[in-house]
BAGU-606880 format. One record per residue: x, y, z of N, C-alpha, C in turn; residue number from 1. Coordinates in nm, 4 decimals, decimal comma. Layout:
N
+----------+----------+----------+----------+----------+----------+----------+----------+----------+-----+
|      n.x |      n.y |      n.z |     ca.x |     ca.y |     ca.z |      c.x |      c.y |      c.z |   k |
+----------+----------+----------+----------+----------+----------+----------+----------+----------+-----+
|        X |        Y |        Z |        X |        Y |        Z |        X |        Y |        Z | NUM |
...
+----------+----------+----------+----------+----------+----------+----------+----------+----------+-----+
***
This chain:
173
+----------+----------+----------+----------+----------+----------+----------+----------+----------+-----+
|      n.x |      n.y |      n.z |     ca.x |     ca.y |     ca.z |      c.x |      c.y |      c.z |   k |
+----------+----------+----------+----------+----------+----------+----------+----------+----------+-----+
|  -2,9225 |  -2,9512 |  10,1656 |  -2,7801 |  -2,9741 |  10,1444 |  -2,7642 |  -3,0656 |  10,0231 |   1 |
|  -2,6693 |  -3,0335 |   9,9642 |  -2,6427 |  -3,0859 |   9,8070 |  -2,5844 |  -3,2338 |   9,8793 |   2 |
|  -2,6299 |  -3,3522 |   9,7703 |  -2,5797 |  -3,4983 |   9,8270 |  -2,4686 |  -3,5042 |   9,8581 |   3 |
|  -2,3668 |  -3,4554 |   9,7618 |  -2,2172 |  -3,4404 |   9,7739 |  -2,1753 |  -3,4135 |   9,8987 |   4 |
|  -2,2527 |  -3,2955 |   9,9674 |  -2,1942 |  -3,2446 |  10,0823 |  -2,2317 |  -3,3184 |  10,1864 |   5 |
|  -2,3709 |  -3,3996 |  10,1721 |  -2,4539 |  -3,4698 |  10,2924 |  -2,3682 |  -3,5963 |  10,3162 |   6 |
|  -2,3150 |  -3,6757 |  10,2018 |  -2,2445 |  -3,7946 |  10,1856 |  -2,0905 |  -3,6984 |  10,2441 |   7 |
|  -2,0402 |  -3,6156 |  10,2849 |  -1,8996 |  -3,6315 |  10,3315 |  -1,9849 |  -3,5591 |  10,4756 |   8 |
|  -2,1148 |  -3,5594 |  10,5363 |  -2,1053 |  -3,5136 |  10,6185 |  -2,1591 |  -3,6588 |  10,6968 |   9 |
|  -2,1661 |  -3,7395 |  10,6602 |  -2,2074 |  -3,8866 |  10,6910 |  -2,0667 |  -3,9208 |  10,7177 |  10 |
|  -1,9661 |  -3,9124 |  10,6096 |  -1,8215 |  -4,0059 |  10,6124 |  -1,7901 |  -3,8947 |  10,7938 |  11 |
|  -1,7996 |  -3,7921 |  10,7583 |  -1,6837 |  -3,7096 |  10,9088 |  -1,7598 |  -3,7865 |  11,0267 |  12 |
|  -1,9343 |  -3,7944 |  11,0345 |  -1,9655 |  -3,8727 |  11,1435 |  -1,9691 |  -4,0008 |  11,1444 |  13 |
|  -1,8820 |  -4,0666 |  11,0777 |  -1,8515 |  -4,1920 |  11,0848 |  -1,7615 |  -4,2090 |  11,1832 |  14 |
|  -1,6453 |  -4,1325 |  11,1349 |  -1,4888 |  -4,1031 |  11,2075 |  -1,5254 |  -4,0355 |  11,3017 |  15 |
|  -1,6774 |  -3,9550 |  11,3298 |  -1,6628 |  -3,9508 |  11,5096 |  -1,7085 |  -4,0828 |  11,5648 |  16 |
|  -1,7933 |  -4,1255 |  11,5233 |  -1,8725 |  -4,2391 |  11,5910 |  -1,7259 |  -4,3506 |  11,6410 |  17 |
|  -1,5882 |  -4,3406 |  11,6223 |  -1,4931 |  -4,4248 |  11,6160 |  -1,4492 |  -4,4229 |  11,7688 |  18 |
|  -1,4601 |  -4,2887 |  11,8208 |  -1,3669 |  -4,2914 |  11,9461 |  -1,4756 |  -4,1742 |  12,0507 |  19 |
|  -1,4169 |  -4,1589 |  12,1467 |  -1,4396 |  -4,0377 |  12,2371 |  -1,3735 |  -3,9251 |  12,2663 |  20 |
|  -1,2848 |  -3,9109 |  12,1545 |  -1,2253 |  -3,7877 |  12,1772 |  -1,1738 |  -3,7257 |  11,9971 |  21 |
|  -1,1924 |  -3,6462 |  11,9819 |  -1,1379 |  -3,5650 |  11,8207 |  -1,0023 |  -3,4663 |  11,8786 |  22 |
|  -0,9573 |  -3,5218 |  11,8029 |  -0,8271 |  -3,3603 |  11,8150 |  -0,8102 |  -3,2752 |  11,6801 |  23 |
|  -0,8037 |  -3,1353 |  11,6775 |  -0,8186 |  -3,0704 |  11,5304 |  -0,6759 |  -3,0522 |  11,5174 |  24 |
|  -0,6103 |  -3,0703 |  11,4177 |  -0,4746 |  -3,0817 |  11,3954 |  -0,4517 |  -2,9292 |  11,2579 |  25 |
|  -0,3651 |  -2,8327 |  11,2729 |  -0,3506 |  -2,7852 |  11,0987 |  -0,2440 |  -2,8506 |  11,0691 |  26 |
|  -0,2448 |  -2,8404 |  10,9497 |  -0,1784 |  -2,9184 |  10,8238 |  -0,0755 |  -2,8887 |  10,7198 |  27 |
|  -0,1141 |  -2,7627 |  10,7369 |  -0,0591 |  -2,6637 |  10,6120 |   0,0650 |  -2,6429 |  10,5690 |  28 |
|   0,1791 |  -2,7134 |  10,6501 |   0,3218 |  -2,7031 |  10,5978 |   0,3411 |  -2,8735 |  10,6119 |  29 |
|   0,2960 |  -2,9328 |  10,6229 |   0,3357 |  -3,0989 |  10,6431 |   0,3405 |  -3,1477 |  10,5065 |  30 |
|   0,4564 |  -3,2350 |  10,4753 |   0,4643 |  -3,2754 |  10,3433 |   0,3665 |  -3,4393 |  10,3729 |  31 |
|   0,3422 |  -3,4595 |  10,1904 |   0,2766 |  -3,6527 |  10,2288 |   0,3106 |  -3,7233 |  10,2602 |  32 |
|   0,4795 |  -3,7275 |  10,2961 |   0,5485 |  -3,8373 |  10,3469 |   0,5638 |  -3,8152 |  10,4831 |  33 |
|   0,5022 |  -3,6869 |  10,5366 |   0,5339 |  -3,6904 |  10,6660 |   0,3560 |  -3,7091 |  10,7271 |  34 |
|   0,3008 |  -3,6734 |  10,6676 |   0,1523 |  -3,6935 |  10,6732 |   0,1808 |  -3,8805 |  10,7143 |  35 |
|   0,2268 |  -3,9956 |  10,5923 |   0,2274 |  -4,0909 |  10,6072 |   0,3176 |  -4,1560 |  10,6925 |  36 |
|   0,4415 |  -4,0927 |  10,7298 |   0,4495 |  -4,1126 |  10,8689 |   0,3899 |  -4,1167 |  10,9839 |  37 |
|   0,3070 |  -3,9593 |  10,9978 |   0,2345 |  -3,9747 |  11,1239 |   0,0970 |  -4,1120 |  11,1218 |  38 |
|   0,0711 |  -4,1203 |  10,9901 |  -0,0148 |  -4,2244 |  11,0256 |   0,0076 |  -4,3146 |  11,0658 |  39 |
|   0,1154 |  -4,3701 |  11,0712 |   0,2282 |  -4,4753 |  11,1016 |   0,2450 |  -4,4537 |  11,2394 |  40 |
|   0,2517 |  -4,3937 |  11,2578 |   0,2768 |  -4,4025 |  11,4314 |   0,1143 |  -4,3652 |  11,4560 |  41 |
|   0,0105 |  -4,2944 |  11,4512 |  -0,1187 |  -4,2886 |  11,5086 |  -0,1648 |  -4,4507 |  11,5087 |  42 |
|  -0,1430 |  -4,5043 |  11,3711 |  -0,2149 |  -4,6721 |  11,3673 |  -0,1424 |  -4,7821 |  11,4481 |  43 |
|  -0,0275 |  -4,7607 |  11,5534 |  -0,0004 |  -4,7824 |  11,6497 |  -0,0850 |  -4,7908 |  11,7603 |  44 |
|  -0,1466 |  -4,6964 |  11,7553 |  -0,2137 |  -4,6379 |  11,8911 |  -0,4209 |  -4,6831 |  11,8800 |  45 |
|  -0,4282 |  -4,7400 |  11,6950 |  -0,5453 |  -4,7449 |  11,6173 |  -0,5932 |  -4,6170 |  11,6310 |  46 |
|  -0,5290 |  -4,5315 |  11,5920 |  -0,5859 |  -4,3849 |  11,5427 |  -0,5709 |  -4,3527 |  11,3775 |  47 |
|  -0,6697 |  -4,2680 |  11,3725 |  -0,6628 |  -4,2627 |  11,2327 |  -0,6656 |  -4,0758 |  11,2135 |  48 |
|  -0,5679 |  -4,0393 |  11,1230 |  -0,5876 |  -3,8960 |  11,0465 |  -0,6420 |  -3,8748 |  10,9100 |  49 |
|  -0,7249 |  -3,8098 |  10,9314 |  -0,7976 |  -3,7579 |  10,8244 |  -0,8190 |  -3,5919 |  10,7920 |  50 |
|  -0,7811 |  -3,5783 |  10,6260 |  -0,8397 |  -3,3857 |  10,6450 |  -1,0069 |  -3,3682 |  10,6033 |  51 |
|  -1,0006 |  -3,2554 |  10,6526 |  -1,1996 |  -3,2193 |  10,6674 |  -1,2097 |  -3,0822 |  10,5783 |  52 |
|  -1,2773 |  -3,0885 |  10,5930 |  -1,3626 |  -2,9816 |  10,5420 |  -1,3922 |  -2,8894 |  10,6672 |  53 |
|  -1,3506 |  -2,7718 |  10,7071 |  -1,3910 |  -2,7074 |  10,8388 |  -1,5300 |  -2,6869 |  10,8413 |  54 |
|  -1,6261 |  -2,6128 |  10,7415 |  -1,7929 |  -2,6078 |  10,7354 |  -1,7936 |  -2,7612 |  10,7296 |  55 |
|  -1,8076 |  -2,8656 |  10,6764 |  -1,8352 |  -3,0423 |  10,6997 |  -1,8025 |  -3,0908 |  10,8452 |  56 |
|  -1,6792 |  -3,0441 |  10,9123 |  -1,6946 |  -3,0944 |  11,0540 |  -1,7524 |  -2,9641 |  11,1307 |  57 |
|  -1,8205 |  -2,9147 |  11,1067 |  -1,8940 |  -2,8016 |  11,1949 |  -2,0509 |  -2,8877 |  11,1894 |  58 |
|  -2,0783 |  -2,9074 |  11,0764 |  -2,1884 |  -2,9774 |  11,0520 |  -2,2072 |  -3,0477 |  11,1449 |  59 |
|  -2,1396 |  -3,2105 |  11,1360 |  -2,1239 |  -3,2759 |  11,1607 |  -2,1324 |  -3,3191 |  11,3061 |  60 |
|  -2,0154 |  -3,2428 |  11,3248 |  -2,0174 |  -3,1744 |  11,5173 |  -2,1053 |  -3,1300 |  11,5819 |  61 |
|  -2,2315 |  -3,0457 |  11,4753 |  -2,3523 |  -3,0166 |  11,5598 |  -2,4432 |  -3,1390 |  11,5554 |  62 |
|  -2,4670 |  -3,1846 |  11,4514 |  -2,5173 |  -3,3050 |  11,4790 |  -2,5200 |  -3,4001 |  11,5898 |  63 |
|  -2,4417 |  -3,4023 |  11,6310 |  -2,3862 |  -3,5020 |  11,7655 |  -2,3958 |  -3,4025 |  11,9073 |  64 |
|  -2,3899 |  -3,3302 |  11,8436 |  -2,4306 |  -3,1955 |  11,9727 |  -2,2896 |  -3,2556 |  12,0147 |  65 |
|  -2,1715 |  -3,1693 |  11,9619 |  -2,0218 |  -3,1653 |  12,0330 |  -2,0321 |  -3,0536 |  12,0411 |  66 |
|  -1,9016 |  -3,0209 |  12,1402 |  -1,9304 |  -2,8425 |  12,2049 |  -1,8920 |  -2,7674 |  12,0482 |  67 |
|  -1,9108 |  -2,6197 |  12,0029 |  -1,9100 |  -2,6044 |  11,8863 |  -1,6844 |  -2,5541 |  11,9185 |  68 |
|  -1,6847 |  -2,5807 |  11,7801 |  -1,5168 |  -2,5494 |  11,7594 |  -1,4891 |  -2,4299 |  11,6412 |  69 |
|  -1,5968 |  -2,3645 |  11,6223 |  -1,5990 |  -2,2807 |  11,5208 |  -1,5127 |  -2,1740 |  11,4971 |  70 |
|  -1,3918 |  -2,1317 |  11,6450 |  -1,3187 |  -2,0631 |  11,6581 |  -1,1463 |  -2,0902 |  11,5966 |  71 |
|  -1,2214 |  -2,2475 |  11,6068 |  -1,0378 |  -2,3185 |  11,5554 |  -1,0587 |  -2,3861 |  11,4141 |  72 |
|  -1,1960 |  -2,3405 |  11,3952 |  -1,2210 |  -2,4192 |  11,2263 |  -1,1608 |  -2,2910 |  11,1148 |  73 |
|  -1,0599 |  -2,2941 |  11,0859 |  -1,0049 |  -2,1546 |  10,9543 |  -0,8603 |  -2,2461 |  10,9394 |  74 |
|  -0,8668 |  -2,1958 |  10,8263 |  -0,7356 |  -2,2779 |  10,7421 |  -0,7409 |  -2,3906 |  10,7146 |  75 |
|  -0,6422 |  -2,5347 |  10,7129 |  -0,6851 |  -2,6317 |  10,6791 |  -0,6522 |  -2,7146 |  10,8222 |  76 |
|  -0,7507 |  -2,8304 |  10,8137 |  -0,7860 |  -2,8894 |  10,9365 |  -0,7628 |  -3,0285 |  10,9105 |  77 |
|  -0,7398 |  -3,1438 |  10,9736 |  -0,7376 |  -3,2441 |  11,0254 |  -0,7893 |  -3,2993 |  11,1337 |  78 |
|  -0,8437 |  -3,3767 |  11,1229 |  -0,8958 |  -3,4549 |  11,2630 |  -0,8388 |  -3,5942 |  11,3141 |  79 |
|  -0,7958 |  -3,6120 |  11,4354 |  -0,7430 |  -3,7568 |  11,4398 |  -0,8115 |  -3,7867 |  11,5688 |  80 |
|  -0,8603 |  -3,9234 |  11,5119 |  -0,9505 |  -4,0232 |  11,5854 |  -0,9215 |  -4,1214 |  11,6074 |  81 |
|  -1,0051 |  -4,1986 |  11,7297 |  -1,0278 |  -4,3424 |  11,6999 |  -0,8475 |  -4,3937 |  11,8682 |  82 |
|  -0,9043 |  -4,5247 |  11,8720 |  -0,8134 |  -4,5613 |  11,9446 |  -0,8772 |  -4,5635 |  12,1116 |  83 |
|  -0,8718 |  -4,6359 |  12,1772 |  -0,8730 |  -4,6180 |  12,3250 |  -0,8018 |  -4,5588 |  12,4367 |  84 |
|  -0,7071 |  -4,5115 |  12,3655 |  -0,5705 |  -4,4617 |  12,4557 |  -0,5713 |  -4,3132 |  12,3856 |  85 |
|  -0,6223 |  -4,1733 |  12,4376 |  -0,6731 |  -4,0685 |  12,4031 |  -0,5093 |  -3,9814 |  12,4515 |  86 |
|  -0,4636 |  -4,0406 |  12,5951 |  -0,3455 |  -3,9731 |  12,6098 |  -0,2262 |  -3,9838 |  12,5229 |  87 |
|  -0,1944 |  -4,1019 |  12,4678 |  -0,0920 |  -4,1786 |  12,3947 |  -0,1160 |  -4,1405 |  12,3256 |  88 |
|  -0,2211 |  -4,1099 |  12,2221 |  -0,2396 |  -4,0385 |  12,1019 |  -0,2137 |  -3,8918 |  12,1158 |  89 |
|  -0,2533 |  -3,8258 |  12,2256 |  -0,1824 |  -3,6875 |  12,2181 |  -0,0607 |  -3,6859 |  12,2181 |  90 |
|   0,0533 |  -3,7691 |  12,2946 |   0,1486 |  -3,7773 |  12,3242 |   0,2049 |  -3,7836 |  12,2078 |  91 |
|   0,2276 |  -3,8890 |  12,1502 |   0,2086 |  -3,9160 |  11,9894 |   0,2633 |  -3,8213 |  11,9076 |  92 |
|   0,1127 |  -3,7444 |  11,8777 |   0,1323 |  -3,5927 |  11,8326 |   0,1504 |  -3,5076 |  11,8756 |  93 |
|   0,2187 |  -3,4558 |  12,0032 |   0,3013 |  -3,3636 |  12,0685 |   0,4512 |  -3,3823 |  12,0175 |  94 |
|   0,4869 |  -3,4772 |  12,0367 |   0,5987 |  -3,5353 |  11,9741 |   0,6357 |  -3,5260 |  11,8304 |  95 |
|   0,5534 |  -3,5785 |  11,7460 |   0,5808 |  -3,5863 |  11,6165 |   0,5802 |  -3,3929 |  11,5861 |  96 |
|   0,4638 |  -3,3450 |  11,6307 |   0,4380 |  -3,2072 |  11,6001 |   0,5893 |  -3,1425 |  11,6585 |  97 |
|   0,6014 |  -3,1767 |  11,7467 |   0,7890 |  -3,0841 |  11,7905 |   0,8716 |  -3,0833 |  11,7112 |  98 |
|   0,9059 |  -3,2010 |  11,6858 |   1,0169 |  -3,2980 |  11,6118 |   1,0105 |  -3,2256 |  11,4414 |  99 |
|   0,8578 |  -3,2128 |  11,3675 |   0,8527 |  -3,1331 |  11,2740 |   0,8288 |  -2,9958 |  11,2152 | 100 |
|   0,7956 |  -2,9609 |  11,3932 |   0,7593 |  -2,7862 |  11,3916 |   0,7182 |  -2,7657 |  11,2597 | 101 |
|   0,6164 |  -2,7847 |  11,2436 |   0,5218 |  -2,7442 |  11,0995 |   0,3846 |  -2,7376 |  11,1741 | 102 |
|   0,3724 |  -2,8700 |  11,2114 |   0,2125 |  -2,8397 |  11,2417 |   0,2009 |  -2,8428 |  11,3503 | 103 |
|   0,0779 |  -2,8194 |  11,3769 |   0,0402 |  -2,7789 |  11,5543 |  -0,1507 |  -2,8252 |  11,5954 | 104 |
|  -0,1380 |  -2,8784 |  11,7268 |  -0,2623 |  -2,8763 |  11,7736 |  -0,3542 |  -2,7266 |  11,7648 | 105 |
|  -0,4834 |  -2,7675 |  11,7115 |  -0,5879 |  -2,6711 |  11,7064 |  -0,6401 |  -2,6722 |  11,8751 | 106 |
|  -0,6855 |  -2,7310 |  11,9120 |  -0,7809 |  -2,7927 |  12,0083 |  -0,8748 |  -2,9549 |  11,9767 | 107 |
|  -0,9403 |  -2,9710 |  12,0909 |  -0,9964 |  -3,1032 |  12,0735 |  -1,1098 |  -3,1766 |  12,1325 | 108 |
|  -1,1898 |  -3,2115 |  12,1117 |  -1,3210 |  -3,2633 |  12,2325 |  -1,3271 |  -3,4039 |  12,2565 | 109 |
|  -1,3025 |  -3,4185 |  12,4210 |  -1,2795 |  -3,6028 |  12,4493 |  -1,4420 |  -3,5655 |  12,5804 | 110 |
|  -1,4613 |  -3,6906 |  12,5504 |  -1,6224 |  -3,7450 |  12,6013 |  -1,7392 |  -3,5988 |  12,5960 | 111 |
|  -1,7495 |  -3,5237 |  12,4765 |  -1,7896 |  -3,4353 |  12,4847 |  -1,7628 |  -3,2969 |  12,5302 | 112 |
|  -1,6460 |  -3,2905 |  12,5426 |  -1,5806 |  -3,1686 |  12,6328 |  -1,4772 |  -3,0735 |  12,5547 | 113 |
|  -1,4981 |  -2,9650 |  12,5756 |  -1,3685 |  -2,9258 |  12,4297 |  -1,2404 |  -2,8870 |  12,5263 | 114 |
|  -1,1027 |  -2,9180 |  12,4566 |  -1,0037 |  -2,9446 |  12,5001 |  -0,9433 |  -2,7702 |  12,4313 | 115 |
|  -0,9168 |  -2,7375 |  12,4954 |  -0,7942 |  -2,6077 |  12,4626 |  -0,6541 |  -2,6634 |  12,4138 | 116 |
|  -0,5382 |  -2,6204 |  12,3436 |  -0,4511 |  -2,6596 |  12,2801 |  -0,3729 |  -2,7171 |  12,4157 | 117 |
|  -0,3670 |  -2,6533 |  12,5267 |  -0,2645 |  -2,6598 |  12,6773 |  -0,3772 |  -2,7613 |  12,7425 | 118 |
|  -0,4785 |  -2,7977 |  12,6916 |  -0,5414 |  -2,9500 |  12,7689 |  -0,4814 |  -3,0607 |  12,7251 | 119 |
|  -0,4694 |  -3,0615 |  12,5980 |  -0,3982 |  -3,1637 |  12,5653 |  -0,2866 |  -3,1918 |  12,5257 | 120 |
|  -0,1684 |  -3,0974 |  12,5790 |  -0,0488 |  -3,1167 |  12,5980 |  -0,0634 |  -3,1625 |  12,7439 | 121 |
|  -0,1695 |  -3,1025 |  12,8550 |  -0,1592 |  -3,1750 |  12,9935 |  -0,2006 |  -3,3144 |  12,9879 | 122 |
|  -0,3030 |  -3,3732 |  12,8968 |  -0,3229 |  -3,4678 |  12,9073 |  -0,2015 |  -3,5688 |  12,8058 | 123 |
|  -0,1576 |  -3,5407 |  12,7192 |  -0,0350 |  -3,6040 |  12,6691 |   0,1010 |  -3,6294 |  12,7826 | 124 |
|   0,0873 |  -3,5512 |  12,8968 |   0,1797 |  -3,5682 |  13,0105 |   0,1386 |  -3,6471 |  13,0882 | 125 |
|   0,0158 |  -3,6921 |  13,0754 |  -0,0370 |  -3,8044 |  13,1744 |   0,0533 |  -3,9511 |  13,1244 | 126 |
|   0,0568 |  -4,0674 |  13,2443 |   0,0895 |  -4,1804 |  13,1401 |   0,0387 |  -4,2296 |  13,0850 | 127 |
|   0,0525 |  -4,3249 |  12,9838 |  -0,0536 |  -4,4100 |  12,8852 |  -0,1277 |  -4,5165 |  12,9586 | 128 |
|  -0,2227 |  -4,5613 |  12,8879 |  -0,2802 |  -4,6393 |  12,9559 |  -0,2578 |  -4,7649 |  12,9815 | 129 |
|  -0,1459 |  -4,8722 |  12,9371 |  -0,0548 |  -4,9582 |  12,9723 |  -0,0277 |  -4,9344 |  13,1287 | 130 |
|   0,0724 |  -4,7999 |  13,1515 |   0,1136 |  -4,7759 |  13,2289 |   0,0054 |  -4,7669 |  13,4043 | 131 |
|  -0,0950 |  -4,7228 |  13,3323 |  -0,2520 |  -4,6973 |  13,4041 |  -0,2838 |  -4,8139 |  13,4794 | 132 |
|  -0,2903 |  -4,8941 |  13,4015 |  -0,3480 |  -5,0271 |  13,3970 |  -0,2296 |  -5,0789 |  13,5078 | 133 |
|  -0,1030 |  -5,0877 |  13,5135 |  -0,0453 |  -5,1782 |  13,5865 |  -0,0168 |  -5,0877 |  13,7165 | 134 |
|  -0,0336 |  -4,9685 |  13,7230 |  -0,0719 |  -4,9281 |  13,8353 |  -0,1437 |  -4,9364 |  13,9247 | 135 |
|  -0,2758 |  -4,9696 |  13,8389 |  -0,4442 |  -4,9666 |  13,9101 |  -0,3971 |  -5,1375 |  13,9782 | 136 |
|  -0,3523 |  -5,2170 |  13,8855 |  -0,2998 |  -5,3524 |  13,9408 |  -0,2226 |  -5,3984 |  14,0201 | 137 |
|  -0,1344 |  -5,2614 |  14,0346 |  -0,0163 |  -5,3022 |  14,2308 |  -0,1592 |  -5,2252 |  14,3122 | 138 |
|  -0,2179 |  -5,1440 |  14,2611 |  -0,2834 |  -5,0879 |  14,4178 |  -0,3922 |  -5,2200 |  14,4512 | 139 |
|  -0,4188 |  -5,2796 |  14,3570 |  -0,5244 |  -5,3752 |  14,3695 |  -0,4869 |  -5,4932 |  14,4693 | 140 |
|  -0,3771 |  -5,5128 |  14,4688 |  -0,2923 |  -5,6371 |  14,4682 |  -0,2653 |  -5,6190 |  14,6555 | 141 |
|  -0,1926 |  -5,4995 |  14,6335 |  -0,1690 |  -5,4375 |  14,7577 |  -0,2537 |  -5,4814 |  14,8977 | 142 |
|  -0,3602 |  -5,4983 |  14,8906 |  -0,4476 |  -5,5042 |  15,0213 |  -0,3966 |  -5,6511 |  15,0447 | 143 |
|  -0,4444 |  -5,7151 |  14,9443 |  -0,4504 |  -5,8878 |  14,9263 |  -0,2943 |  -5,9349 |  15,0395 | 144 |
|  -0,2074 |  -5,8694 |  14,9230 |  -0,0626 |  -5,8664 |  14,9660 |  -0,0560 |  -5,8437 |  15,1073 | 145 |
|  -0,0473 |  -5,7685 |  15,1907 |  -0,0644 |  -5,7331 |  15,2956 |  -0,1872 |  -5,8082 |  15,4411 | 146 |
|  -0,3252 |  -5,8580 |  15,3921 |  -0,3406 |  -5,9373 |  15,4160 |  -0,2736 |  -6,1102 |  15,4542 | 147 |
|  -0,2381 |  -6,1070 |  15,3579 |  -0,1866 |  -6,2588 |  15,3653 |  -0,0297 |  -6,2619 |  15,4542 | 148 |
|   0,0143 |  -6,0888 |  15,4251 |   0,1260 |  -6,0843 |  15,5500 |   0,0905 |  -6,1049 |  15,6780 | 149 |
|  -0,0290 |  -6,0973 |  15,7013 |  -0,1106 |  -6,0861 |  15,8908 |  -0,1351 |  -6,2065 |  15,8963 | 150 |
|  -0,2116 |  -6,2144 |  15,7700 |  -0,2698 |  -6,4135 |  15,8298 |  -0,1523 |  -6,4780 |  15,8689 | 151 |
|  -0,0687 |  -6,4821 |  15,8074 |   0,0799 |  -6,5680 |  15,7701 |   0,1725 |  -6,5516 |  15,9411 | 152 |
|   0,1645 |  -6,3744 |  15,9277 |   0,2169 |  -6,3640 |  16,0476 |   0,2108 |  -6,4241 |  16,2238 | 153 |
|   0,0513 |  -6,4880 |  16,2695 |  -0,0106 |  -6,5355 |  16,3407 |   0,0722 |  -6,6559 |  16,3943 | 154 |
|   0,0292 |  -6,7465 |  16,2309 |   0,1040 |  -6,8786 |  16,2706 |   0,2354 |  -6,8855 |  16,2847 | 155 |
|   0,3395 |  -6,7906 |  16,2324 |   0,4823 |  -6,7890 |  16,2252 |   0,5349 |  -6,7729 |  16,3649 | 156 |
|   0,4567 |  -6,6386 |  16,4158 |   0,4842 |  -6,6142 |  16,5697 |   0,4703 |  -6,7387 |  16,6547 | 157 |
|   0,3725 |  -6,7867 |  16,6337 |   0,3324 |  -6,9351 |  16,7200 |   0,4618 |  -7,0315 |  16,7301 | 158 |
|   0,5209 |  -7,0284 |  16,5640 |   0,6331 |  -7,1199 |  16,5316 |   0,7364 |  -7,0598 |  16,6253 | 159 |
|   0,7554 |  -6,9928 |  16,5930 |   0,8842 |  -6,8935 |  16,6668 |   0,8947 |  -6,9252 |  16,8241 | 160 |
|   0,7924 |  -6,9075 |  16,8778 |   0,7532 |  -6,9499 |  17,0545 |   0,7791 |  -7,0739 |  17,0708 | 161 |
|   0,7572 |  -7,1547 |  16,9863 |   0,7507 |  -7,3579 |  17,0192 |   0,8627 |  -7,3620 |  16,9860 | 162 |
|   1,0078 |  -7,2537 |  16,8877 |   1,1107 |  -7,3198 |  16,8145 |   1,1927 |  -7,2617 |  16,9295 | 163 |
|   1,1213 |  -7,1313 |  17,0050 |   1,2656 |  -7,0843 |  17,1062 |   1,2059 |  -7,2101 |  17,2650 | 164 |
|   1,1164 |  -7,2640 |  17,2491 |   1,1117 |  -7,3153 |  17,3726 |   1,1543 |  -7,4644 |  17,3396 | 165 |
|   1,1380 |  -7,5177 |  17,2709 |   1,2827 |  -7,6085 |  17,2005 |   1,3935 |  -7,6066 |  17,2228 | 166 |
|   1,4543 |  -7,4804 |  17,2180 |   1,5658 |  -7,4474 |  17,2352 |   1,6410 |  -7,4707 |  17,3524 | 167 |
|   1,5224 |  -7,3490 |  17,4250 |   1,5616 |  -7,3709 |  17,5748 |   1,5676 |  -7,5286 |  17,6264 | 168 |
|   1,4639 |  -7,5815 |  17,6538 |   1,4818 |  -7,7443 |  17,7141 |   1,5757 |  -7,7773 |  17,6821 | 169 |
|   1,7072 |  -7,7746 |  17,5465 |   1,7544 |  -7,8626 |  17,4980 |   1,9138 |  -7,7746 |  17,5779 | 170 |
|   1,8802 |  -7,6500 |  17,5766 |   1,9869 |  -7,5611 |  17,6537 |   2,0348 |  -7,4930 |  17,5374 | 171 |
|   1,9787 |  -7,4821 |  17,4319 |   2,0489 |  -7,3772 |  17,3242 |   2,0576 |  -7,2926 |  17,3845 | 172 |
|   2,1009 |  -7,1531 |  17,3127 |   2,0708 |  -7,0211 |  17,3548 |   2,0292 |  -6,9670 |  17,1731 | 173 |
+----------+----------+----------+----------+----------+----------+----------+----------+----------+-----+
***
């Protein structure tokens, strides 16, 4: 392989080495200001878009032994990476992609797995991971919570018995 090509097949596995999931994006009617928009909202999320070379990320992709994508590599391609939040970033670009009906998801591979165009519109319907997170944190909470209702409850009852027999002696009702 000519250096030229070996050195951009180093840069594409750089930008995989970033995240666990690639999404192939086409490109082909998006103007640069809308290109630099979407980056603007991906670097929100610390995602980054980049265009490829379809033979350079085929390369590349085998290298790493990713499932092959050779069916969605024709025309011009984009890849967007990077970020911890894989749903939010689809979401992202489900959105932006509607809103500009120009471009459209190719497909995509998260922890090694290749994503069909309708995987990751399902996974863009998931919530983000903010949302994840403070979920996983009421269920967590939950037992604790509930616990400390029983312990609590024990001694209260006790109170309750000594406060109605108080009562009585004194002739409340």
């Amino acid at each position: 392989m000519r250096p030229e090509k070996q050195y951009l097949v180093e840069e594409v596995s750089t930008h995989l080495d970033k995240s666990s999931y690639v999404y192939l994006t086409d490109y082909e009617r998006i103007t640069v200001e809308e290109i630099a928009e979407l980056r603007a909202l991906l670097d929100q999320h610390e995602a980054e878009f980049h265009v490829v070379k379809n033979t350079i990320f085929g390369v590349a992709a085998a290298a790493r032994e990713l499932p092959s994508m050779d069916e969605h590599l024709s025309g011009p391609t984009a890849i967007v990476i990077g970020g911890e939040d894989p749903s939010g970033v689809a979401k992202t670009l489900g959105k932006f992609f509607k809103d500009k009906d120009k471009v459209e998801l190719k497909a995509g591979i998260l922890d090694s797995k290749a994503l069909s165009k309708t995987d990751i519109e399902a996974l863009a319907k998931l919530p983000g991971l903010e949302s994840l997170r403070a979920q996983l944190l009421g269920l967590l909470t939950q037992p604790s919570t509930g616990l400390v209702r029983v312990l609590n409850a024990v001694p209260q009852n006790i109170v309750n018995v000594l406060q109605a027999k108080v009562r009585k002696e004194n002739g409340e009702n």
